[in-house]
C-alpha positions, 0 to 999 in steps of 0.5 A: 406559559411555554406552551408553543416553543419548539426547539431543541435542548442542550441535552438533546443536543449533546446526546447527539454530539457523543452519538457522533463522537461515537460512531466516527471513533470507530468509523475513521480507524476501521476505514483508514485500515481499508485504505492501507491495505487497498493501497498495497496493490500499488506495490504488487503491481509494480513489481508484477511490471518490473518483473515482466520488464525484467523478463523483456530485458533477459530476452534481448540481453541474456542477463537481468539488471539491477537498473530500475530505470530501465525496468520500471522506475524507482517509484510505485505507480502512486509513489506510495512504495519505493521499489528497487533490485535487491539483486540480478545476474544472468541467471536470476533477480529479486526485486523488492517494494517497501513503503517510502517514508513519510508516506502514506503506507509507512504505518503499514507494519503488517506488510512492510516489504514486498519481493518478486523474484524470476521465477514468480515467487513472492514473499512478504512480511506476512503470506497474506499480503500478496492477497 
């Protein structure tokens, strides 16, 4: 007789397996949604910096500029956005933030660009991006 054993079966066991199946396949999605839209704040805050460079660069020289070199780079603090000056002239800018390709928030259809111009206003592919 077997009255003693102890142990595990392989049903039991394959309970357990689709259990875990289970709740990471809807773990992982939801988490990775958290993710991409916690890492949109690497493109807001960059261009909130580039907009107050370029606000720096219009008080010493009247004009605004197209170089992002000299207003806060090309790059997102990350990298994960790639952000230039769509436009500047002496009296206005639009500086826009899209994700670099390859990267980590290329996936993101839902807020593909983001833009700033001199007077603080901003847009992006949805209003709740900003957010």
């Amino acid at each position: 007789m077997r009255k003693n054993m102890h142990g595990v079966t392989l049903l039991e066991l394959m309970v357990v397996v689709v259990i875990v199946a289970l709740l990471a396949s809807i773990a992982i999605p939801s988490y990775r949604s958290y993710v991409v839209r916690t890492q949109r704040s690497d493109a807001t805050a960059a261009l909130l910096r580039l907009a107050a460079a370029q606000e720096k660069f219009y008080l010493q020289n009247n004009t605004y500029t197209t170089d992002e070199a000299r207003v806060g780079g090309a790059l997102s603090e990350h990298g994960w956005y790639a952000i230039e000056v769509t436009e500047a002239d002496a009296q206005a800018f639009t500086a826009r933030a899209t994700p670099v390709e390859g990267g980590p928030q290329a996936r993101d259809a839902h807020c593909a660009f983001f833009e700033i111009n001199e007077s603080g206003e901003k847009d992006a592919t949805n209003a709740d991006c900003w957010q």
